[in-house]
Backbone as CSV, one residue per row, in Angstrom:
resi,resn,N_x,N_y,N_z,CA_x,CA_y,CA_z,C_x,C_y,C_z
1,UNK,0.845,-1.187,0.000,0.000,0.000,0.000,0.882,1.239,0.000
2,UNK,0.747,1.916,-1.029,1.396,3.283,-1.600,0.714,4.536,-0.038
3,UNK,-0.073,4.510,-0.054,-0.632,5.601,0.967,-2.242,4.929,1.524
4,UNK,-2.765,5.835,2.211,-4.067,5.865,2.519,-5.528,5.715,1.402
5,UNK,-4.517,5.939,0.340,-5.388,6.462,-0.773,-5.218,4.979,-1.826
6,UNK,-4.251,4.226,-1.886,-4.000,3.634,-2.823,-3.332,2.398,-2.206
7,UNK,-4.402,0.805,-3.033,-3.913,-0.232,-2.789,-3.215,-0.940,-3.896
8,UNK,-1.769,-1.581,-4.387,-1.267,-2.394,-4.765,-1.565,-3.579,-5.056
9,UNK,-2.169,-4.243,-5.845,-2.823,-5.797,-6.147,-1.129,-6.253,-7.072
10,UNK,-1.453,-7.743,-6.554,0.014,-7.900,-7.164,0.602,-8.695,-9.053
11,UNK,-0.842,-8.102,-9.267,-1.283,-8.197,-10.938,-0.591,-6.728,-11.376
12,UNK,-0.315,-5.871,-10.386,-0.532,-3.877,-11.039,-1.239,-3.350,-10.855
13,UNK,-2.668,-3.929,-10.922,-4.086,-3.373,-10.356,-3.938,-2.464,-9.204
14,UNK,-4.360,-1.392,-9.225,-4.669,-0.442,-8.102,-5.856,-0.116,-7.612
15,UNK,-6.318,0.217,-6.262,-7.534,0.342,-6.157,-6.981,2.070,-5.489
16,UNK,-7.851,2.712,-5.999,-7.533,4.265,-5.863,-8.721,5.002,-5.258
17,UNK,-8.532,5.624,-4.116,-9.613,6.777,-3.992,-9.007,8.434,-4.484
18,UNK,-10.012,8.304,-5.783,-9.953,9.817,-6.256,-10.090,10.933,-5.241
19,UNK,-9.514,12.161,-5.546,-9.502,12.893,-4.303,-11.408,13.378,-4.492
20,UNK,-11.612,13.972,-3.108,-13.253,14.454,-3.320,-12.855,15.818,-2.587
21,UNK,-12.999,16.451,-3.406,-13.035,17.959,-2.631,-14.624,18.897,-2.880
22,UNK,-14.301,20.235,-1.798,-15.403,20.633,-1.699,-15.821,21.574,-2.822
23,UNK,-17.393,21.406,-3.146,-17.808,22.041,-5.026,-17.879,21.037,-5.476
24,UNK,-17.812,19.711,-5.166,-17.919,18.147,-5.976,-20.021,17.868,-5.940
25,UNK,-20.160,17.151,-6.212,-21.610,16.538,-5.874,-21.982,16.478,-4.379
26,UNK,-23.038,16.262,-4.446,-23.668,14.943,-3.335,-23.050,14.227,-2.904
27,UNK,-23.109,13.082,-3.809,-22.174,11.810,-3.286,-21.288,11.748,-4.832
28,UNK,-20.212,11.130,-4.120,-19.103,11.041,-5.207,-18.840,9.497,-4.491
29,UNK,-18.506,8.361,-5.709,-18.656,7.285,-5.717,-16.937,7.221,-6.312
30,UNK,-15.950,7.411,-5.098,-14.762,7.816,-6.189,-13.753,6.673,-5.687
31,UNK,-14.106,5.781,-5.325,-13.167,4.156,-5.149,-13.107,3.448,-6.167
32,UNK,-12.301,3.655,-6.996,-11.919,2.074,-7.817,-10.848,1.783,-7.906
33,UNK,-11.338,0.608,-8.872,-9.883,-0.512,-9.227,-9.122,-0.101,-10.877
34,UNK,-8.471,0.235,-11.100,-7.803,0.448,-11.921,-6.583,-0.744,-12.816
35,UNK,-6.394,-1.142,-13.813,-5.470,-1.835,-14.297,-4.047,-1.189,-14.505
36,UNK,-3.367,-1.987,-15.075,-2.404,-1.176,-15.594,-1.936,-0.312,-16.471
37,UNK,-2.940,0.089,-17.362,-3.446,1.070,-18.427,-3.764,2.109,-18.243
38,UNK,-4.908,2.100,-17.253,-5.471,3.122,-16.211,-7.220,2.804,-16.524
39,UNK,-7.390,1.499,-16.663,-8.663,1.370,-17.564,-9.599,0.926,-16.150
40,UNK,-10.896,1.732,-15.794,-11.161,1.066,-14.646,-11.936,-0.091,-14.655
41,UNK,-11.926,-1.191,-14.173,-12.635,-2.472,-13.756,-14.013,-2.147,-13.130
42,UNK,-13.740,-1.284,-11.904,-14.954,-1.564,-11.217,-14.757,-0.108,-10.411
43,UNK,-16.048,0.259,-10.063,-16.215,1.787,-9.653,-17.163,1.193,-7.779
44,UNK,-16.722,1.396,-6.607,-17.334,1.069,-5.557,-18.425,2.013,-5.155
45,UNK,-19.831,1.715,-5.067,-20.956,2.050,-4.384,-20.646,2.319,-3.080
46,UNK,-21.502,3.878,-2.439,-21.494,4.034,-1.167,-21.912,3.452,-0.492
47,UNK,-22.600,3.416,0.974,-23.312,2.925,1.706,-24.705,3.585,1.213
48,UNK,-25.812,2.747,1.409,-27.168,3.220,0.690,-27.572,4.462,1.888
49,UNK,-28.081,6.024,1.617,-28.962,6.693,2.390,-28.409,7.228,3.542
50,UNK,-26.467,7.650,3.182,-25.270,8.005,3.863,-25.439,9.446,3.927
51,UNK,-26.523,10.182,3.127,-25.887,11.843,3.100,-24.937,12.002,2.228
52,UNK,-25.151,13.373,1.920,-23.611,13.594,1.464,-22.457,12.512,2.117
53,UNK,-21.449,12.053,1.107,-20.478,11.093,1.383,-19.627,10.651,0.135
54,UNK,-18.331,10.416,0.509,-17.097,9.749,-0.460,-16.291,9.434,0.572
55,UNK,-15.693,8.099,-0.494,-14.597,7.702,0.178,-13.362,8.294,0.105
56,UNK,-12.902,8.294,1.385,-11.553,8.835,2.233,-10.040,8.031,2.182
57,UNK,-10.660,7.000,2.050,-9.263,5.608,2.911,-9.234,4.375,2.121
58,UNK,-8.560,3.967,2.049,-8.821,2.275,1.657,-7.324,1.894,1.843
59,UNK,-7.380,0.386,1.967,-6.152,-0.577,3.121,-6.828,-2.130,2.534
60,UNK,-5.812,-2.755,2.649,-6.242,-4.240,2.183,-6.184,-5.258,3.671
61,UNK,-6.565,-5.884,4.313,-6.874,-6.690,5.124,-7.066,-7.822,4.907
62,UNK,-6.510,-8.968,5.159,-6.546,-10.413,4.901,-7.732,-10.718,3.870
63,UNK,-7.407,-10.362,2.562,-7.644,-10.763,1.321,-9.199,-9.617,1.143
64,UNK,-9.799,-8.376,1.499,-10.596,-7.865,1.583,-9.895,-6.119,1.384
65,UNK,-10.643,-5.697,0.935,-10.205,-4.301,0.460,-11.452,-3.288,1.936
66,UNK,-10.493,-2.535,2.539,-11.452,-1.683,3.602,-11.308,-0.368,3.331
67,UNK,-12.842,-0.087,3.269,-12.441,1.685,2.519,-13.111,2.621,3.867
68,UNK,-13.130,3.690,4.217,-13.633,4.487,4.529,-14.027,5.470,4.108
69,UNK,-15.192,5.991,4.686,-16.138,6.926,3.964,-16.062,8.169,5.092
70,UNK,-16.260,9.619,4.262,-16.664,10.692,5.000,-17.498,10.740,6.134
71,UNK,-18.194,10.117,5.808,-19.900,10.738,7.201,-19.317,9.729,7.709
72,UNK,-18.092,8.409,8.208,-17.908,7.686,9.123,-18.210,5.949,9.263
73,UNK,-18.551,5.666,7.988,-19.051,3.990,7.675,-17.479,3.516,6.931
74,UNK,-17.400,1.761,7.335,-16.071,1.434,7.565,-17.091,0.400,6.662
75,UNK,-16.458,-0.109,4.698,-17.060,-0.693,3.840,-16.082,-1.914,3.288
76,UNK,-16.306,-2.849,3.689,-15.307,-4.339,3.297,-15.791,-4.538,2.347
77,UNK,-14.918,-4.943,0.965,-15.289,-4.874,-0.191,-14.641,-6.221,-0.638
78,UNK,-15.336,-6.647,-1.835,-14.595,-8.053,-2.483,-13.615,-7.107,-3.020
79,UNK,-12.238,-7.607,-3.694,-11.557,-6.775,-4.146,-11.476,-7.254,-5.452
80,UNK,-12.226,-8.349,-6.031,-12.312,-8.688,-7.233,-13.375,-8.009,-8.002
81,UNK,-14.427,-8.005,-7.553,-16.175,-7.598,-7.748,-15.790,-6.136,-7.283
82,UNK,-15.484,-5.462,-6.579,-15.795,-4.293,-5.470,-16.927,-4.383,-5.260
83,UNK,-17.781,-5.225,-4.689,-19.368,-5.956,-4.564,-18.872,-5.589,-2.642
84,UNK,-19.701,-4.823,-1.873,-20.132,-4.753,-0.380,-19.798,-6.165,0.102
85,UNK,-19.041,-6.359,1.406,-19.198,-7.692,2.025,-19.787,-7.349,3.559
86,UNK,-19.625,-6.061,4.020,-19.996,-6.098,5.264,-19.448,-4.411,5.377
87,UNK,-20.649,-3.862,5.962,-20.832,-2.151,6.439,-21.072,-1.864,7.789
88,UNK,-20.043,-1.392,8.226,-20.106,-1.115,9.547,-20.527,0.779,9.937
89,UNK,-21.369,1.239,11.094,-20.763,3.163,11.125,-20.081,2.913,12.065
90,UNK,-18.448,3.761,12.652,-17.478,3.653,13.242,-17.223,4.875,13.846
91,UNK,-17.664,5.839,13.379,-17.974,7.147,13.898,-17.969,7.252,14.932
């Protein structure tokens, strides 16, 4: 893991949170997986009915991608699918 922002898959694949700054949308859906091209795979869904919210963080954890979100929800992700495995608020 490059930073807070960016996970290393050991294909090249990156999973990246785009920055979200303020003047952006509502919700900005800005977690994905990226190849080595820069071509994205898969774009990660917020938590449903979060408020305003984007993701902040992401970290890999025994084979699971963990992102964090603004308003405070902690989102375990397949890291193949970026398909939800389990949503926690941590806030």
């Amino acid at each position: 893991m490059a930073d807070k922002q960016t996970v290393l898959f050991q294909n090249g694949d990156r999973a990246v949170v785009e920055p979200c700054e303020s003047g952006m949308p509502y919700r900005v859906e800005n977690l994905v997986r990226v190849d080595g091209t820069g071509t994205i795979r898969w774009r990660a869904h917020l938590p449903e009915n979060t408020g305003p919210d984007c993701f902040v963080a992401v970290a890999s954890d025994d084979g699971l991608l963990i992102a964090t979100t603004w308003s405070g929800f902690r989102v375990e992700l397949d890291p193949v699918s970026g398909q939800h495995r389990r949503t926690a608020f941590v806030k």
